[in-house]
C-alpha positions as CSV (number, residue, x, y, z in Angstrom):
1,X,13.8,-1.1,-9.4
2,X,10.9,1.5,-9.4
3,X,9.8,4.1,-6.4
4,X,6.6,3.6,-4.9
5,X,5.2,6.6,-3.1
6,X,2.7,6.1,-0.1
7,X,0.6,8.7,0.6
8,X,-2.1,8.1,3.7
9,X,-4.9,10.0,5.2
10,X,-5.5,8.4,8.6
11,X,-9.1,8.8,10.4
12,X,-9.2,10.8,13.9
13,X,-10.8,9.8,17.1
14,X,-13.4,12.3,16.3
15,X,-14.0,11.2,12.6
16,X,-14.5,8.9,9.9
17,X,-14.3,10.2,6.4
18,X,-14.7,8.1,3.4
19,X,-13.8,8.8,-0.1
20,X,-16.6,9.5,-2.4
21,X,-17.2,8.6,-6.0
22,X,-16.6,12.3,-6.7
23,X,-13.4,12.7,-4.9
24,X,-12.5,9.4,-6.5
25,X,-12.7,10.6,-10.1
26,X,-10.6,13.5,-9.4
27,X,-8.0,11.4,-8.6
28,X,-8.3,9.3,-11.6
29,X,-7.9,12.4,-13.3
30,X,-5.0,13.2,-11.6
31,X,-3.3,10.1,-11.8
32,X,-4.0,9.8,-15.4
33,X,-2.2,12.8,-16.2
34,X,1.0,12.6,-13.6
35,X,4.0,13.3,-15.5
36,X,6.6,10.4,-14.9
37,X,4.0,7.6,-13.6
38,X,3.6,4.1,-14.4
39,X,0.5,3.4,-12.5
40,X,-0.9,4.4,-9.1
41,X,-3.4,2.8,-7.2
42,X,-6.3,4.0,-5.1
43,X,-7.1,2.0,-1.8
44,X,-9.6,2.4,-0.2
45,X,-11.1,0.6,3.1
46,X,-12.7,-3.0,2.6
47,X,-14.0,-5.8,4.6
48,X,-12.8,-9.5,4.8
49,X,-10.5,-11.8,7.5
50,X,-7.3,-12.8,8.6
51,X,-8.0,-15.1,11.3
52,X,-4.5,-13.7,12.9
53,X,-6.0,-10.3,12.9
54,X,-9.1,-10.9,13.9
55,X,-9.6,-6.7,14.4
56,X,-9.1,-5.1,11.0
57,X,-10.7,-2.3,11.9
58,X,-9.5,1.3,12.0
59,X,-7.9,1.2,8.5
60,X,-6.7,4.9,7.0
61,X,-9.7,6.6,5.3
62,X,-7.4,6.9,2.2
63,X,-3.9,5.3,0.9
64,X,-2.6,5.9,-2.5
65,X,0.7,4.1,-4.3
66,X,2.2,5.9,-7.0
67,X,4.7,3.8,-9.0
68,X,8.0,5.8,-10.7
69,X,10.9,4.5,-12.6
70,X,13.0,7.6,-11.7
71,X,12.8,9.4,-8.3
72,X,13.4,12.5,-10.4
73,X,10.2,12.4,-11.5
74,X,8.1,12.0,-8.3
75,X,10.3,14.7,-6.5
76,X,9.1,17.3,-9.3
77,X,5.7,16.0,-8.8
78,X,6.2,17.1,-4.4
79,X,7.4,20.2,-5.2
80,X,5.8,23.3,-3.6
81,X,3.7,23.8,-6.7
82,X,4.3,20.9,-8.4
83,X,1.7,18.4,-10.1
84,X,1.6,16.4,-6.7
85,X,1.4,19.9,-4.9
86,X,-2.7,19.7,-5.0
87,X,-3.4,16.9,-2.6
88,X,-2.0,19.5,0.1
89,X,-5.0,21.6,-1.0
90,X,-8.0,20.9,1.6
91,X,-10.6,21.8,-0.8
92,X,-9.0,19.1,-3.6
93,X,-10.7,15.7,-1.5
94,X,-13.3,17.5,0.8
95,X,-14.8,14.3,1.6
96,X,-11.7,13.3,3.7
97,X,-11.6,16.8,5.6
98,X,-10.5,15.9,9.2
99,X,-8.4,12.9,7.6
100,X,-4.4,13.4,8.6
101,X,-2.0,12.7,5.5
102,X,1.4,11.8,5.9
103,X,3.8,10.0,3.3
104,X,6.6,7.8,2.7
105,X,8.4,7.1,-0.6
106,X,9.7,3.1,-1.1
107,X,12.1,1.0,-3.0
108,X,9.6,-1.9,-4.9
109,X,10.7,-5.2,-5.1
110,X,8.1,-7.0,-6.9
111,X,7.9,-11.4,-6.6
112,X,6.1,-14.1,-9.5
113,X,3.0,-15.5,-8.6
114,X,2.1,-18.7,-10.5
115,X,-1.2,-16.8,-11.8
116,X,-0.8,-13.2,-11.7
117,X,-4.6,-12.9,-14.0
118,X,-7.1,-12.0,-12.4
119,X,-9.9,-15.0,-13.0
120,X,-12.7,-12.9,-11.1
121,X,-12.2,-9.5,-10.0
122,X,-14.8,-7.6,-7.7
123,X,-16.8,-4.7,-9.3
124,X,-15.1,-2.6,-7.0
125,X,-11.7,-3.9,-8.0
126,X,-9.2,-6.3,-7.1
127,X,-8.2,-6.9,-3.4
128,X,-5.0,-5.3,-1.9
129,X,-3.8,-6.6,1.8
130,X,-1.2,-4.0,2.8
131,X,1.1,-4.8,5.7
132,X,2.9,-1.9,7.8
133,X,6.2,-2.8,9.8
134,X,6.5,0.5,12.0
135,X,9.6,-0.6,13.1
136,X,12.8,-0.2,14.4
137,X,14.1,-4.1,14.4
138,X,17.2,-4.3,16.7
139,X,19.6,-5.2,13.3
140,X,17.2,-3.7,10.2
141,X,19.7,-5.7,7.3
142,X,19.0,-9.1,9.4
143,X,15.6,-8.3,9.7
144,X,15.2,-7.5,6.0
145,X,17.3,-10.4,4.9
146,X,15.2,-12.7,6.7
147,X,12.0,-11.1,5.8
148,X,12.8,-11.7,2.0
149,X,14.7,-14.6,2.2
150,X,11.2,-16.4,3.3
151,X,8.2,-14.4,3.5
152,X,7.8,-14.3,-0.5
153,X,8.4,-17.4,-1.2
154,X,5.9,-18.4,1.8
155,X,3.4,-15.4,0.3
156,X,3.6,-17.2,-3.3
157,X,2.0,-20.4,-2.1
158,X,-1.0,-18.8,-1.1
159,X,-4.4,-20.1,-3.3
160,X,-5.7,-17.1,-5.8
161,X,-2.9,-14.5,-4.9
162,X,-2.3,-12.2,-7.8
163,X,0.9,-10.3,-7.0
164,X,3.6,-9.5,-4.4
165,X,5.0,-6.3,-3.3
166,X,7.6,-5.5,-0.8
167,X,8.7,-2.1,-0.2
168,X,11.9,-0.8,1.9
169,X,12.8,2.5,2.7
170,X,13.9,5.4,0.3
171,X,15.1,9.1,0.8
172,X,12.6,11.4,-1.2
173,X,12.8,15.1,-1.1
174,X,9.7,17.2,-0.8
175,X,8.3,20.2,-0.2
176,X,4.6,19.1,0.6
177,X,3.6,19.8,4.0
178,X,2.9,16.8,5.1
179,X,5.1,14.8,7.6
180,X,6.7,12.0,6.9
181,X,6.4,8.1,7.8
182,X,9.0,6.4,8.8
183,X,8.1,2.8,8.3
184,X,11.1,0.5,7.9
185,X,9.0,-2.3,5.8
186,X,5.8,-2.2,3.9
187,X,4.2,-5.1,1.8
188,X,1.2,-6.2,-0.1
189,X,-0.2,-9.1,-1.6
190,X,-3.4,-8.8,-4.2
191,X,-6.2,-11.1,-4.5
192,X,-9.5,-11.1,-7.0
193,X,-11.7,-10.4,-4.1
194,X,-12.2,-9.8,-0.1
195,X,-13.8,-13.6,-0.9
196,X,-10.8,-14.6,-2.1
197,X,-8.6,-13.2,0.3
198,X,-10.7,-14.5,2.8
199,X,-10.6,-18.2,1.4
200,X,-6.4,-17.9,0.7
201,X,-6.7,-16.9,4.7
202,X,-8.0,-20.1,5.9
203,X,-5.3,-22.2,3.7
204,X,-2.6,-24.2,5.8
205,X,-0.1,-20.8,4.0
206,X,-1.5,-18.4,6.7
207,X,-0.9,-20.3,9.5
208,X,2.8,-21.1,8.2
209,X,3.2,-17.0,7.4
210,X,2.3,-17.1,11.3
211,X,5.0,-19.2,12.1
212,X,7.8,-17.3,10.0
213,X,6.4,-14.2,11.5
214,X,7.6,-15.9,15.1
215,X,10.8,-16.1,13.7
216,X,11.6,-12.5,12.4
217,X,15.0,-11.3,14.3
218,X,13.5,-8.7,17.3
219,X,11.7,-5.8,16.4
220,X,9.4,-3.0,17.7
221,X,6.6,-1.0,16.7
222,X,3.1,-1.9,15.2
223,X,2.4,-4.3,12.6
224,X,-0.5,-2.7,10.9
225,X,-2.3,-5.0,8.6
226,X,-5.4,-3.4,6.4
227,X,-7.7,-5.1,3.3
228,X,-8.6,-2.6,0.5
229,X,-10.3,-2.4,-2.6
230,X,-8.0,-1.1,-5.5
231,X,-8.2,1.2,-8.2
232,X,-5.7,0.9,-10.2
233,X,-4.6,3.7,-12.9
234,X,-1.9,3.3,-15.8
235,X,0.2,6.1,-16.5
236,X,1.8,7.4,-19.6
237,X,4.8,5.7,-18.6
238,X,3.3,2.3,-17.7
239,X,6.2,-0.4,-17.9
């Protein structure tokens, strides 16, 4: 099972920075060259509807996923001074100045899909949805026992969905000075396109992942739900 390490710039009341193209091919850069990675992706904020969401608004100026076989290697990357050390530096993505970073490292469990190809993917890349479970349920195990034991399964039925990720909770030490999240679920799900997601969102699947989501055992916190286009990067460890 790999890591997956979430790192998020949230937008302030006061502003709304985006990612440019520039900022964007530093990070390439640096992905490319992370010791230890097997890819990392690049969200950033995109357009399309979930009719149980109808507000998707408000979605982090920045999010990026970078995927690790051995935690060893992404805790030398969050070392003070290490290779990870330079997204700490404000001058490193000036065009999300004002953006708040915080970051959370994950345990990936990855579910088939009957057609994990892409058949169509957008010039600006494929389509991630990522879902945030804030959190604390009353009985986490229960919660997460349920969760798996019938959201994927549920998730793989959608039409066009290219891949399935659910991510749980791992202890990461670092020496970034960010603060960290303390989310007890993420997930995400992948489509070609926001078309695409939008279409799989108005199959009979949605409205039966609304019905599961009835049934979770009691929980708190916000349920944060955000579409994104994806760059994806391989690293020199890709699997």
């Amino acid at each position: 099972m790999t890591i997956s390490w979430f790192c998020q710039w949230d937008r302030s009341k006061e502003t709304s920075p985006a990612l440019d193209p520039y900022d964007r091919q530093a990070l390439v850069a640096l992905l490319r060259g992370c010791p230890g990675l097997i890819e990392g992706h690049v969200f950033s904020p995109a357009q399309a509807h979930d009719p149980h969401y109808a507000d998707l608004g408000g979605a982090p100026a920045l999010v990026l996923q970078l995927e690790f076989a051995e935690i060893a290697d992404l805790e030398n990357g969050l070392q003070a001074g290490g290779y990870l050390s330079c997204l700490a530096d404000p001058h490193f993505l000036p065009s999300i100045t004002g953006a708040v970073a915080s970051h959370q490292a994950m345990l990936t469990r990855r579910y088939p899909v009957a057609e994990p190809q892409p058949v169509a993917a957008a010039p600006e890349g494929l389509l991630s949805y990522l879902v945030e479970y804030a959190g604390p349920a009353e009985d986490e195990q229960a919660w997460h026992r349920f969760y798996v034991g019938k959201h994927p399964h549920l998730l793989s039925k959608f039409p066009g969905i290219r891949g399935i990720e659910i991510y749980t909770p791992a202890v990461v030490i670092s020496g970034l000075p960010f603060p960290f999240r303390t989310s007890m679920q993420r997930n995400k799900t992948v489509f070609d396109s926001a078309d695409a997601m939008n279409a799989a969102m108005l199959s009979p699947v949605r409205d039966a992942l609304r019905q599961d989501f009835h049934s979770f055992p009691p929980f708190t916190g916000e349920a944060a739900h955000y579409p994104f286009h994806t760059l994806s990067v391989r690293g020199g460890r890709a699997r």
